[in-house]
N, C-alpha and C positions, 0 to 999 in steps of 0.2 A: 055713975059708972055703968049702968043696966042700960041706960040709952046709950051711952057710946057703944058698950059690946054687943047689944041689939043692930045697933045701926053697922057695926063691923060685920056682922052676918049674914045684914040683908044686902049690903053691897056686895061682899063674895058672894051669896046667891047667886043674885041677880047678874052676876060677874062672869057665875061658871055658868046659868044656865045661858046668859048671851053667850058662850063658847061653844058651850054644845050644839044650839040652833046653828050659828055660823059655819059651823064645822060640817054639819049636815048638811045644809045646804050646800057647801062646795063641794062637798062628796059629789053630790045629787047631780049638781050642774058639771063638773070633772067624768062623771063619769058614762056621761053622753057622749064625749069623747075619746075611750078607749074604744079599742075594737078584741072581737073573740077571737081565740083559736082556729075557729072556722071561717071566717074573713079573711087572717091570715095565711093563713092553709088556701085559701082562694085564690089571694093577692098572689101569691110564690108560685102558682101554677099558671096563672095567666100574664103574667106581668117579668118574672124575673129569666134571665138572661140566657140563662143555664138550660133551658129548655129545648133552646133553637140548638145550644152548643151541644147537647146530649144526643139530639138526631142527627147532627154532624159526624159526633163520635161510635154510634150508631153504623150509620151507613159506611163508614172510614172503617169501622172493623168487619164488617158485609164483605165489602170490595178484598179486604186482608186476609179474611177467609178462603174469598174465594182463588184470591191469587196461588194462596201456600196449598191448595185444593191441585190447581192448575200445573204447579209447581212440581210438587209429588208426583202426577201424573204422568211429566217430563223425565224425571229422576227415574220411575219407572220402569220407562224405557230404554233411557241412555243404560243403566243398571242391564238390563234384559241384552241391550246389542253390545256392551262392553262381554259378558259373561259367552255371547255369539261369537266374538271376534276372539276371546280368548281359547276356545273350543278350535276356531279356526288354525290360531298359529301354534296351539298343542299339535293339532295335525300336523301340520307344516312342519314343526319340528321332531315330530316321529316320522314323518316319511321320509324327511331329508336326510337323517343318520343311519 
């Protein structure tokens, strides 16, 4: 019975340490394959899509800006010669009664 449960022990030994080494190794070799945070952090700045689409979005709010810039400036005005013409027919209608 001492040699059976010898020989059961040195087979799971030799069982677990063949798991261990193998498992190692695949780490070892798997892990030549992953990449870092910083590669990916590289990859999404150079590569993804979003980049071109943000200077799009970018220049599209520039142009938006400067429109409602332009815009106001219009408003402005029309505001200043509505406030003119109304000055006007205040006249107009105090002189005329």
């Amino acid at each position: 019975m001492t040699d059976k449960k010898d020989s059961i022990w040195k087979t799971l030994s030799v069982t677990s340490i063949s798991c261990v080494v193998l498992m190692t190794g695949f780490w070892l070799v798997e892990v030549q394959g992953y990449v870092d945070q910083e590669q990916v952090s590289n990859m999404i700045q150079r590569e993804s899509p979003y980049t071109v689409d943000r200077e799009l979005v970018r220049a599209t709010l520039n142009d938006v800006r400067i429109n409602i810039k332009n815009n106001t400036e219009v408003l402005n005005r029309l505001n200043i010669e509505i406030a003119r013409f109304r000055t006007q027919i205040d006249e107009m209608n105090y002189n005329g009664n």
